[in-house]
C-alpha atoms as a printed R data frame, in Angstrom:
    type eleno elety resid chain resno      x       y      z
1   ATOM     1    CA   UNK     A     1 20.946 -19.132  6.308
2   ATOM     2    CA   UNK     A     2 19.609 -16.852  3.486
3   ATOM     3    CA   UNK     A     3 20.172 -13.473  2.255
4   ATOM     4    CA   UNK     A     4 18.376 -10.590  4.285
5   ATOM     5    CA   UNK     A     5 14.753  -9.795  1.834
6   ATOM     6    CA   UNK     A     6 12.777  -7.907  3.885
7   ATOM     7    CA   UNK     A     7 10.274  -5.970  1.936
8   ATOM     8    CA   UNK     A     8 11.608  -2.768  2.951
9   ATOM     9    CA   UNK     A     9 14.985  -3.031  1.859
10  ATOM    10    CA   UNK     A    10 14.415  -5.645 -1.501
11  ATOM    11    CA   UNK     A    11 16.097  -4.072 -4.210
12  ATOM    12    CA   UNK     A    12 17.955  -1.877 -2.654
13  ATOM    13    CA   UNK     A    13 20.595  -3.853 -0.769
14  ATOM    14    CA   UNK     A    14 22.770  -5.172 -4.023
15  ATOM    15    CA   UNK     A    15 23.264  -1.489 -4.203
16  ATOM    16    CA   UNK     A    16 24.657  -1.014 -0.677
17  ATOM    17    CA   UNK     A    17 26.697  -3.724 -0.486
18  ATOM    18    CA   UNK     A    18 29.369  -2.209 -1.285
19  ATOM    19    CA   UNK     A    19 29.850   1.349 -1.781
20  ATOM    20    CA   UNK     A    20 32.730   2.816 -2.591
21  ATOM    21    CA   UNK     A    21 33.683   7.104 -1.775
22  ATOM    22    CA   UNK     A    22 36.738   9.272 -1.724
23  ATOM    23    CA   UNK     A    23 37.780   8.212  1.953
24  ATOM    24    CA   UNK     A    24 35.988   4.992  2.710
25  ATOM    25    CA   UNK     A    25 35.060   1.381  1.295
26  ATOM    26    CA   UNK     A    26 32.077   0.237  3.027
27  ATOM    27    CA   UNK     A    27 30.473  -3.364  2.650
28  ATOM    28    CA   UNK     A    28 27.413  -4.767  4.423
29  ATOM    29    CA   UNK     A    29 25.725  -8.008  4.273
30  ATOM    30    CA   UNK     A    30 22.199  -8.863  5.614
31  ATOM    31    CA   UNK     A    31 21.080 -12.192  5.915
32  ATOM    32    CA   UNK     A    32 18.069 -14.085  7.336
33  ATOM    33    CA   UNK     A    33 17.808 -17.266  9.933
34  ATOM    34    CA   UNK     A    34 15.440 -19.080 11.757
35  ATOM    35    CA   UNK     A    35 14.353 -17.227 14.750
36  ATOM    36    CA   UNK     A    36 16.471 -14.260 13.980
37  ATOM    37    CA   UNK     A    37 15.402 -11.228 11.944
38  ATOM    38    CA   UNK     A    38 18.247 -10.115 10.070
39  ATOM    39    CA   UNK     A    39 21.898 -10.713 10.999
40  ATOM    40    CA   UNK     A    40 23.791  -8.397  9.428
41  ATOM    41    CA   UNK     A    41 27.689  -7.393  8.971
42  ATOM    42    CA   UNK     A    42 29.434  -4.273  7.810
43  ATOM    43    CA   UNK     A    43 33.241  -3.785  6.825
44  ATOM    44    CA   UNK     A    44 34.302   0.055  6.764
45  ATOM    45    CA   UNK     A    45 38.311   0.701  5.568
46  ATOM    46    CA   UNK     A    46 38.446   4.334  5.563
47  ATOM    47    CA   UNK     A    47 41.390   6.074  4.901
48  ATOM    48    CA   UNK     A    48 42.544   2.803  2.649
49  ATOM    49    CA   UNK     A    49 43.143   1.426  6.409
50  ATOM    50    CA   UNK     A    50 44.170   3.795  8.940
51  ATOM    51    CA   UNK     A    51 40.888   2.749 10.163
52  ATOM    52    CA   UNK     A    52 39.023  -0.617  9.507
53  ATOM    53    CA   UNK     A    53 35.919  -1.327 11.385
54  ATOM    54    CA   UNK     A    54 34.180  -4.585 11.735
55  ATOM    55    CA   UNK     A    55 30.914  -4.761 13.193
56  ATOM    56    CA   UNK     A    56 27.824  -7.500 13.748
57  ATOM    57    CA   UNK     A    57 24.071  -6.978 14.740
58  ATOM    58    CA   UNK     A    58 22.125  -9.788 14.702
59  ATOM    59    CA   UNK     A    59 18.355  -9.496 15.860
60  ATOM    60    CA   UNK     A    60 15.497 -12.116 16.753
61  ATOM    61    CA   UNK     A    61 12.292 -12.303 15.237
62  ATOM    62    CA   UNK     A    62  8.945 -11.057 17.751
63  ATOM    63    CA   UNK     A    63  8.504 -14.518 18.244
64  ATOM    64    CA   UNK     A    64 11.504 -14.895 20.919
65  ATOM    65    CA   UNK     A    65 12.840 -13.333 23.451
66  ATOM    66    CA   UNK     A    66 16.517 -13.452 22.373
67  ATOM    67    CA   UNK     A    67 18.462 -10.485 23.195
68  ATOM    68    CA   UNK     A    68 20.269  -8.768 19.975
69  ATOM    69    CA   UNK     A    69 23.752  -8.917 19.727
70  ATOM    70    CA   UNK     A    70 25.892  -6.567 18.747
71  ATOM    71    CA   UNK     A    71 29.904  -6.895 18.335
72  ATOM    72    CA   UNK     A    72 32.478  -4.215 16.993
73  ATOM    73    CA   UNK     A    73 35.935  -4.282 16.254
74  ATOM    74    CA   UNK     A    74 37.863  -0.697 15.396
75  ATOM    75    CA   UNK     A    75 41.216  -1.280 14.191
76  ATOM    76    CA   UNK     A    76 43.069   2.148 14.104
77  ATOM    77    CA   UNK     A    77 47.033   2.572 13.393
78  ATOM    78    CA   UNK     A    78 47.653   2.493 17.539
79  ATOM    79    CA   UNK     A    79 44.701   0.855 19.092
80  ATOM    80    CA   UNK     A    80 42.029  -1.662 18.746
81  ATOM    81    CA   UNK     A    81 38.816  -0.866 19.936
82  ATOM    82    CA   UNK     A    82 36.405  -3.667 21.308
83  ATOM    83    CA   UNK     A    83 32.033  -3.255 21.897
84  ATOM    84    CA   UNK     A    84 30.449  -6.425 22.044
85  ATOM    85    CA   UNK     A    85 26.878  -7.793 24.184
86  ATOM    86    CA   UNK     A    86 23.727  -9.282 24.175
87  ATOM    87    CA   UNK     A    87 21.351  -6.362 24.542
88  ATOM    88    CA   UNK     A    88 18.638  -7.319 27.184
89  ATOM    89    CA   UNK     A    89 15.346  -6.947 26.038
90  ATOM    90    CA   UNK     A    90 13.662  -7.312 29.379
91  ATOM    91    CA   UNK     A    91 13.496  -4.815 31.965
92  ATOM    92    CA   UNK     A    92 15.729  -7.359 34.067
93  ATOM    93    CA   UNK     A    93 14.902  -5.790 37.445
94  ATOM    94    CA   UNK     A    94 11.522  -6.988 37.118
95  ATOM    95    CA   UNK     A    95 12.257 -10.647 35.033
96  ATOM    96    CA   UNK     A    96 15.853 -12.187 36.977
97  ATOM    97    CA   UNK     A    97 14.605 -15.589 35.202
98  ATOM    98    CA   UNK     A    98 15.691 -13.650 31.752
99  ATOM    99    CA   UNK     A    99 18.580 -12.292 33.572
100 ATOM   100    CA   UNK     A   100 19.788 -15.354 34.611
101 ATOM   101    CA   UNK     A   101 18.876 -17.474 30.983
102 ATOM   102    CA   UNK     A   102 20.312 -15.195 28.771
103 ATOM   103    CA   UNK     A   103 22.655 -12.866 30.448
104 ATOM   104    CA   UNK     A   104 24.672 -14.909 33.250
105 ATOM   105    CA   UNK     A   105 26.292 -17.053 30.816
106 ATOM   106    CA   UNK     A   106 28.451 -14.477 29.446
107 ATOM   107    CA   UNK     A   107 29.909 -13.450 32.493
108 ATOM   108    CA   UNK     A   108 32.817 -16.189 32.430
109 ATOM   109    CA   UNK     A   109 33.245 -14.649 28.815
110 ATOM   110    CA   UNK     A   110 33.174 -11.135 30.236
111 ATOM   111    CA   UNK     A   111 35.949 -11.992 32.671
112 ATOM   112    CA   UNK     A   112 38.289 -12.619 30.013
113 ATOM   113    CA   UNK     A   113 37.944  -9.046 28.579
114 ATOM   114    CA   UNK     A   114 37.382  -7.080 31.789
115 ATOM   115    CA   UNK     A   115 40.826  -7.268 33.454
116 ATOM   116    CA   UNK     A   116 42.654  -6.572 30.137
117 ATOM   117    CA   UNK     A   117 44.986  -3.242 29.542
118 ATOM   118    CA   UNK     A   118 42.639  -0.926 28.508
119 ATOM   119    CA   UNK     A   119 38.867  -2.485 28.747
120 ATOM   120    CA   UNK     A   120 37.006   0.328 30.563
121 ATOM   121    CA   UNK     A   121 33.123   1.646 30.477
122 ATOM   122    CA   UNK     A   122 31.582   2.789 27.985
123 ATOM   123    CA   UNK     A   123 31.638   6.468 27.058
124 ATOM   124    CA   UNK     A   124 28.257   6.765 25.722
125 ATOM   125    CA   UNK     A   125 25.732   7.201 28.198
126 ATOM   126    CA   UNK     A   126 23.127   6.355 25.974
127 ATOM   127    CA   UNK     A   127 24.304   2.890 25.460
128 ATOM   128    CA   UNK     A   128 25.510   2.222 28.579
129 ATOM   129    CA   UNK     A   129 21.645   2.573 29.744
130 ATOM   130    CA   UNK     A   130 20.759  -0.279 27.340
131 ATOM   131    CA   UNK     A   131 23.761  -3.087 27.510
132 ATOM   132    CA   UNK     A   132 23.804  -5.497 29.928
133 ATOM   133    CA   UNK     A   133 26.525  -5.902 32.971
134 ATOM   134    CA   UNK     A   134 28.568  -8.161 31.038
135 ATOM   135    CA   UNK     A   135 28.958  -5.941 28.130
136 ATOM   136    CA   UNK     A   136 32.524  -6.033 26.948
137 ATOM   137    CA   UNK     A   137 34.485  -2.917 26.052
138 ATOM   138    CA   UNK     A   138 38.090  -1.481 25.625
139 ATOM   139    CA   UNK     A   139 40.396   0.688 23.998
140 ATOM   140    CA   UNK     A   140 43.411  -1.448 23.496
141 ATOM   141    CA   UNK     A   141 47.102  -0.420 22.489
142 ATOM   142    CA   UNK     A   142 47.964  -2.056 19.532
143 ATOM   143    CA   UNK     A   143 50.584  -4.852 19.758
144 ATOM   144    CA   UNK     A   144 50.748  -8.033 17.834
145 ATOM   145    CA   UNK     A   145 48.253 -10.496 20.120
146 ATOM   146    CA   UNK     A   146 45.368  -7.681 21.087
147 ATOM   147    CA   UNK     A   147 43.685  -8.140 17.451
148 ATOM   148    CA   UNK     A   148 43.570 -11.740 17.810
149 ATOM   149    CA   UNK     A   149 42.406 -11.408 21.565
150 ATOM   150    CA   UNK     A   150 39.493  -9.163 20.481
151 ATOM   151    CA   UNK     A   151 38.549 -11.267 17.924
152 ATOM   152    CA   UNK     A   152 38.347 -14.719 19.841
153 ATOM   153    CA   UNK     A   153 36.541 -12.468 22.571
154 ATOM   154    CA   UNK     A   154 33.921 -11.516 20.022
155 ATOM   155    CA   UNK     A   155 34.248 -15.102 18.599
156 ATOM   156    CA   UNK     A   156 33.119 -16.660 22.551
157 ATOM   157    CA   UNK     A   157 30.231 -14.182 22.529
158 ATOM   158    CA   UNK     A   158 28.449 -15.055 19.381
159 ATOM   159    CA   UNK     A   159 29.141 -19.292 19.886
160 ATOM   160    CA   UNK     A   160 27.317 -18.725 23.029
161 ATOM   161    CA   UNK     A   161 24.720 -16.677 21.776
162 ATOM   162    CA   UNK     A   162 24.457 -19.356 18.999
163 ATOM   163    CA   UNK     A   163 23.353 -22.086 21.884
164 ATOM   164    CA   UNK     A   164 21.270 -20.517 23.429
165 ATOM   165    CA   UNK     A   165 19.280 -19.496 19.585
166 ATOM   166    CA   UNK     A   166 19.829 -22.938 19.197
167 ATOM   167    CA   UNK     A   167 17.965 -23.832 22.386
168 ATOM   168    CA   UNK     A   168 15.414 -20.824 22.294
169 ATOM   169    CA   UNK     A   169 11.539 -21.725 21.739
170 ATOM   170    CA   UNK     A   170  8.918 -19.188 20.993
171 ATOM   171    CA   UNK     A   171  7.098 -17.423 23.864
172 ATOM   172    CA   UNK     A   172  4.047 -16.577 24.910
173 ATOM   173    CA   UNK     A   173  2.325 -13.450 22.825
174 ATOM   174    CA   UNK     A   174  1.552 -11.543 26.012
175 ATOM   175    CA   UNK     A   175  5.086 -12.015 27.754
176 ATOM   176    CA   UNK     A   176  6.491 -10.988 24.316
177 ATOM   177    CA   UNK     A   177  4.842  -7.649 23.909
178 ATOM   178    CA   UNK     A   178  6.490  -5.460 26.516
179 ATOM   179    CA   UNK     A   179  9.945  -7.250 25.239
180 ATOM   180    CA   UNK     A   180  9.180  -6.177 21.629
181 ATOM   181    CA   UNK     A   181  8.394  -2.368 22.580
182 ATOM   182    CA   UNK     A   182 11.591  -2.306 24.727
183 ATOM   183    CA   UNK     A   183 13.280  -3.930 21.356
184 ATOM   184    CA   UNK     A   184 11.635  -1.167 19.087
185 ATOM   185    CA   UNK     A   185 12.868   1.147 21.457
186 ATOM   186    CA   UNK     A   186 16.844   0.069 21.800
187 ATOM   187    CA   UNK     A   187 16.745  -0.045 18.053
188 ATOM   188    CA   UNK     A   188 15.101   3.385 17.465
189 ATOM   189    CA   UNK     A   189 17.383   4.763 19.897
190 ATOM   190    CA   UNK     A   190 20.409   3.720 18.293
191 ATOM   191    CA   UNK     A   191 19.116   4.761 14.624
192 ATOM   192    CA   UNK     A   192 19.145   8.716 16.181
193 ATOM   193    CA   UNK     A   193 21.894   8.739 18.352
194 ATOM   194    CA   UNK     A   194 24.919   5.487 17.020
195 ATOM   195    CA   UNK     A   195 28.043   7.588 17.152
196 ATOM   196    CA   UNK     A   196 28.899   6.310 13.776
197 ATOM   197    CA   UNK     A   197 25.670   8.312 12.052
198 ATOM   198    CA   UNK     A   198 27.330  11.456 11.841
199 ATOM   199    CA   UNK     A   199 30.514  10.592  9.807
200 ATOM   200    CA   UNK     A   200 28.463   8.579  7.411
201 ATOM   201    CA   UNK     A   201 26.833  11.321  6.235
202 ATOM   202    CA   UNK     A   202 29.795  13.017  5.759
203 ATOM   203    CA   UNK     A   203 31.069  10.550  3.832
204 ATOM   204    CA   UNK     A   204 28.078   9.399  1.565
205 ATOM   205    CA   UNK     A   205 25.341  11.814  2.339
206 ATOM   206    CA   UNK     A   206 22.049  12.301  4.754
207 ATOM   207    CA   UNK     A   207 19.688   9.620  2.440
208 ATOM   208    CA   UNK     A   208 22.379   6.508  1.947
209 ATOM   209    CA   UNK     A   209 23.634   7.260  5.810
210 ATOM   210    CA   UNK     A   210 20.092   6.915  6.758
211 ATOM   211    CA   UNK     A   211 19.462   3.719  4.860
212 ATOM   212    CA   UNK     A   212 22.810   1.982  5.895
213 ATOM   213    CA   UNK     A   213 21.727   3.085  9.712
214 ATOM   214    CA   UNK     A   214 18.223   1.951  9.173
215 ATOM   215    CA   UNK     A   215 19.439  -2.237  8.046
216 ATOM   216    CA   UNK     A   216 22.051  -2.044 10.476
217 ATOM   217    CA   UNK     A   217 19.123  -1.012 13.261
């Protein structure tokens, strides 16, 4: 696995690797694979640790029809928040053989979370239009096992969606296209409207939130 180089960002990832403002520490890291696009991981402390967020995108190349996964993990002084899925990028209504290749395995996964204290629905509607039924999410109160429970959680999500990268060949140009506008889409949508946008720019202004928001999506 190598270091993220796309020609958009070359250059100017050493610099946001790790920046460093009055209320936050914020690290990314961007890396390429086979298949994949970019996986890349960002670190937040803010508040040195009232509030430490972890979170994972990882995205396939237009060659596959992978979904993108996408994990967070919000630790705050009395709760741990959980978001984690593979983002569909087939309209599954009209492709169940995509539904059940890439999105049925997680459900044994998803049963784990679901019947936890505190795993719920999502509250943003725009997301909750885009994930797929086994998305996992909760707001957790904090004890001494829910950190580690989130975390393996997260952990069975990403093995899985490391088999079936591992077992993913390319597809055909023609069934691709409608799943790379859909992908386009889910990514442009969360570049405008990710819930974390707005204190970013609070913290380290309009032009490095944008650019953080723009690798991450």
């Amino acid at each position: 696995m190598a270091k993220f180089n796309s020609g958009d960002f070359e250059g100017a990832l050493a610099e946001l690797e790790r920046i460093e403002v009055e209320l936050m520490v914020h690290e990314m890291r961007c890396f390429e694979a086979d298949k994949l696009d970019k996986i890349v991981t960002i670190k937040a402390d803010i508040m040195e640790g009232k509030l430490v967020i972890h979170a994972m995108n990882i995205m396939p190349t237009d060659e596959y029809p992978l979904p993108i996964f996408t994990s967070e993990i919000i630790q705050a002084v009395n709760q741990v928040s959980l978001r984690v899925d593979f983002i569909p990028l087939a309209d599954c209504a009209l492709d169940m053989d995509y539904f059940e290749r890439f999105l049925m395995p997680m459900e044994d996964i998803w049963k784990e979370c679901k019947d936890l204290e505190g795993a719920g629905i999502e509250r943003h509607a725009f997301a909750r239009i885009l994930t797929s039924p086994f998305y996992g999410y909760g707001k957790f109160k904090y004890d001494e096992t829910i950190e580690d429970k989130s975390l393996d959680i997260t952990l069975d999500y990403l093995k899985l969606y490391v088999k079936l990268w591992s077992e993913t060949e390319k597809a055909d140009p023609a069934y691709m296209a409608p799943l790379n506008k859909r992908k386009e889409a889910i990514l442009q949508i969360y570049r405008d409207w990710d819930p974390g946008r707005g204190p970013l720019k609070r913290t380290v202004g309009d032009e490095m939130a944008h650019r953080l928001i723009s690798i991450l999506f």
